[in-house]
C-alpha positions in Angstrom: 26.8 -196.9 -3.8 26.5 -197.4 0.1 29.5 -195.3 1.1 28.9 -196.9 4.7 29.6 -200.5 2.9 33.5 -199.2 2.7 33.8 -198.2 6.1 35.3 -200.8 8.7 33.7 -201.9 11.1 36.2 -201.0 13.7 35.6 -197.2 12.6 31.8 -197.4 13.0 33.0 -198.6 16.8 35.0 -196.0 17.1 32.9 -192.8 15.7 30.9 -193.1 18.8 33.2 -193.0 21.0 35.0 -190.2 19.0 31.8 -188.0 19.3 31.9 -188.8 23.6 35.3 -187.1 23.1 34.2 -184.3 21.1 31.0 -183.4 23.0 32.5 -183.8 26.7 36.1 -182.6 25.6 36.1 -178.2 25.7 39.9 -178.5 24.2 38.1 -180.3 21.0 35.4 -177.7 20.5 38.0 -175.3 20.0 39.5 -175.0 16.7 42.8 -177.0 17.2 44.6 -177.1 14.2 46.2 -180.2 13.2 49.1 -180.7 11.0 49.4 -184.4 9.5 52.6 -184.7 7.9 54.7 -187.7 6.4 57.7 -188.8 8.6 61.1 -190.0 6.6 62.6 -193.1 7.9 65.1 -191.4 9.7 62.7 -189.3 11.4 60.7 -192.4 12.4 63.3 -194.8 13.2 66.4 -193.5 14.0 69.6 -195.5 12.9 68.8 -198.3 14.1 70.8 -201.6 13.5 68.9 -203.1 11.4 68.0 -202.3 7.4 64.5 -204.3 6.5 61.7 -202.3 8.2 58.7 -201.9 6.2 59.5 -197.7 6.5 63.0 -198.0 5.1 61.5 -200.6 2.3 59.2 -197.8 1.4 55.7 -199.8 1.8 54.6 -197.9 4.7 55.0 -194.3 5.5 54.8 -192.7 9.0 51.8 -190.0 9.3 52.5 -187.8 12.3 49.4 -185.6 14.0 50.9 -182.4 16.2 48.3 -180.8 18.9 50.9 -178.5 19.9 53.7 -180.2 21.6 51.7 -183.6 21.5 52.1 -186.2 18.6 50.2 -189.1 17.3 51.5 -191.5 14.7 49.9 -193.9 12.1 50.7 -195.7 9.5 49.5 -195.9 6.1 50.9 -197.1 2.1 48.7 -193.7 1.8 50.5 -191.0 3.5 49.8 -187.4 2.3 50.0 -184.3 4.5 46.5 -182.2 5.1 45.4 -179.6 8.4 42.7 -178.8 9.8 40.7 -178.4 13.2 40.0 -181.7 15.2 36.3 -182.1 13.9 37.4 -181.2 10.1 39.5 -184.4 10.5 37.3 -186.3 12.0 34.8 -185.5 9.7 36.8 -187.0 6.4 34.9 -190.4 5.7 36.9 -193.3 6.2 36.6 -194.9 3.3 40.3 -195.3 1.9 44.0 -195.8 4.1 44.4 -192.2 4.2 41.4 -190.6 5.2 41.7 -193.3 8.1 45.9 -192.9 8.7 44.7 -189.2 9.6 42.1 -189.8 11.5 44.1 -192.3 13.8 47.3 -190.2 13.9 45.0 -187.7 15.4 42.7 -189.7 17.6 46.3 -190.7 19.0 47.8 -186.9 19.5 44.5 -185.7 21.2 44.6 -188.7 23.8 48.0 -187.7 24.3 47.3 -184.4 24.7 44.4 -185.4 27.2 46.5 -187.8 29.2 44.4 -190.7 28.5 47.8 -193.0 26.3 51.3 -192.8 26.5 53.8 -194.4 24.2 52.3 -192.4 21.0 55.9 -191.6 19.2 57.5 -194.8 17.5 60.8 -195.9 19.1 64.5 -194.8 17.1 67.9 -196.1 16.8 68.8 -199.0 19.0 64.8 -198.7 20.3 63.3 -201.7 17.8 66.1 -204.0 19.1 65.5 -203.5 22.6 61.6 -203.7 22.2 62.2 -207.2 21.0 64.0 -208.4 23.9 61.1 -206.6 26.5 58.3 -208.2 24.2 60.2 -211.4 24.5 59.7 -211.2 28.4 56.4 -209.9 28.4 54.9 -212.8 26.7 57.2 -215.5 28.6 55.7 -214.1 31.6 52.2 -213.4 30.8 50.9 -216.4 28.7 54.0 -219.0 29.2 55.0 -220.8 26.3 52.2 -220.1 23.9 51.9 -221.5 20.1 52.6 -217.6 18.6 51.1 -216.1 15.4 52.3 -213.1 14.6 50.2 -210.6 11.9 52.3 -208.1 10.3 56.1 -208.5 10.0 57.7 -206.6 12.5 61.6 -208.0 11.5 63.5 -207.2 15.0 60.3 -208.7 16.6 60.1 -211.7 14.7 63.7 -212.7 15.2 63.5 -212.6 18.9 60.2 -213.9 19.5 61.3 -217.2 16.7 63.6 -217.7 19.2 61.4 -218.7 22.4 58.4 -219.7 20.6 56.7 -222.0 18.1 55.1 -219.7 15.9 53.8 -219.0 12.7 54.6 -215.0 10.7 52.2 -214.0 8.7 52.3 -210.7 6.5 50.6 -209.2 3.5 53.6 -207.7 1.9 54.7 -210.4 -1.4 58.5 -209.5 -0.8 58.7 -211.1 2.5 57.0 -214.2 1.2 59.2 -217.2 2.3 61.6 -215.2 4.6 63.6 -217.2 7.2 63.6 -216.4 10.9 65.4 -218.8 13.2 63.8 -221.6 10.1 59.9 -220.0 10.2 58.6 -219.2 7.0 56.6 -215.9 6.5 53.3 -217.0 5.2 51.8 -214.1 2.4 48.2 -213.8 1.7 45.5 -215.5 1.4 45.5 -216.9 4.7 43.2 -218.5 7.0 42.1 -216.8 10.2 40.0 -219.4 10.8 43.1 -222.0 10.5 45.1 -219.5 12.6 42.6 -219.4 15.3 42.5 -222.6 15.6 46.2 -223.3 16.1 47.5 -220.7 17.9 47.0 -219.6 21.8 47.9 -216.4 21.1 48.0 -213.6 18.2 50.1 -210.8 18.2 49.1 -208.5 15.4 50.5 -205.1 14.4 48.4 -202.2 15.4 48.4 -200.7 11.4 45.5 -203.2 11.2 43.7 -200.6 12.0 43.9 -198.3 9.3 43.8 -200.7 6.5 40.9 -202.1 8.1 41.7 -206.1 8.4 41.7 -205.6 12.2 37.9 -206.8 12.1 39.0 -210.1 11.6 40.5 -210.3 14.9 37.7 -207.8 16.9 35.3 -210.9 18.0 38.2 -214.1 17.5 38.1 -217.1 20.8 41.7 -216.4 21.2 43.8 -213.6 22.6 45.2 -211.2 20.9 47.9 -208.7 21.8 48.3 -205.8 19.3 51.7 -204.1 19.3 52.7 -200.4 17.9 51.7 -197.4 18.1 49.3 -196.7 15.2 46.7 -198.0 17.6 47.4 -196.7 20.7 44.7 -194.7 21.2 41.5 -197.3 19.7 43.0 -199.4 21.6 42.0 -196.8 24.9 38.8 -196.8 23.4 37.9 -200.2 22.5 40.0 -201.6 25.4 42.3 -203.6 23.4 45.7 -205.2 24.8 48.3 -203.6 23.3 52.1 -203.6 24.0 54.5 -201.2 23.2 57.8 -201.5 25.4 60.4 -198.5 24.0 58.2 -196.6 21.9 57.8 -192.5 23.9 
């Protein structure tokens, strides 16, 4: 089999730009090594106030990448802990949600570590609450009072933005399937993006897209779309995608 027929699309985008970084970079010649390692919930989030993120639930784990004092986050329903020198990592086909969780955990530390993102290290404690509100904002005054999908549950999010907006919550998880917020239904799988494209004037999707790969859907769609997080913080640098990230550090 084709081992390039399992690989994203978004990741054949991205190995090019990867190898820019690696030929023109002198820091990523060097043997760097990186340590990937699984975050707890408490080390991810804090305390904050509320009880139903995905990371306390247990689907997702946090992988961290550490270039010294710099970190880069993703996250994956693989997490595993490996090290290894930049290129070693970026070497590791990706062909699976782990392979790919490490390879954007450390795409992320090493743009941090060059200067070229910020806001790599997910937001703690009362940090997801006060995200919503600044998201909230954001949107009101950049795009007005648009119809609002959102891809990926973010809970804290999804109260606040039900609130100002007519929107639609879609999510992949089967647990959250018929949710309420402020009387919007989550929608599970299969879904349309076809059907969402058409009615909304904005998507918001979560930045984990990325590593399980369904972020192609939304590469080349006729609307905008606004990815949030921090799992994709730095393809987004590369691929020069809006992304919003208010509290995260």
């Amino acid at each position: 089999m084709d081992i390039n027929a399992e690989i994203p699309h978004v990741f054949k985008l991205l190995k090019s730009e990867i190898s820019n970084i690696l030929a023109a970079d002198s820091l990523c010649r060097e043997k760097v090594n990186i340590t990937c390692r699984t975050l707890t919930p408490e080390e991810a989030l804090g305390n904050p106030e509320r009880d139903d993120f995905p990371l306390q639930k247990g689907r997702e784990k946090l992988m961290q990448a550490e270039i010294g004092q710099h970190a880069g986050q993703a996250f994956t329903d693989r997490p595993g802990n490996l090290s290894g020198t930049v290129q070693e990592i970026f070497d590791l086909p990706p062909v699976n949600n782990y392979h790919r969780a490490a390879i954007v955990a450390t795409l992320n530390a090493l743009l941090r570590k060059s200067g070229r993102i910020e806001n790599s290290v997910h937001c703690k404690d009362d940090g997801p609450r006060l995200c919503s509100i600044d998201l909230t904002n954001e949107l009101k005054q950049r795009y007005g009072n648009p119809r609002l999908v959102m891809i990926g549950l973010q809970p804290a999010m999804a109260e606040a933005l039900s609130n100002e907006f007519d929107m639609r919550i879609m999510d992949l998880d089967p647990d959250n399937a018929n949710k309420l917020f402020n009387k919007i239904q989550v929608e599970t799988a299969p879904y349309s993006i076809a059907d969402l494209e058409a009615w909304a004037d904005l998507l918001l999707v979560t930045g984990s897209t990325v590593v399980n790969g369904s972020i192609d859907q939304f590469l080349n769609i006729g609307k905008p779309v606004l990815y949030f997080g921090t799992t994709i913080a730095g393809p987004a640098e590369l691929l020069k995608l809006e992304r919003i990230c208010p509290r995260s550090t």
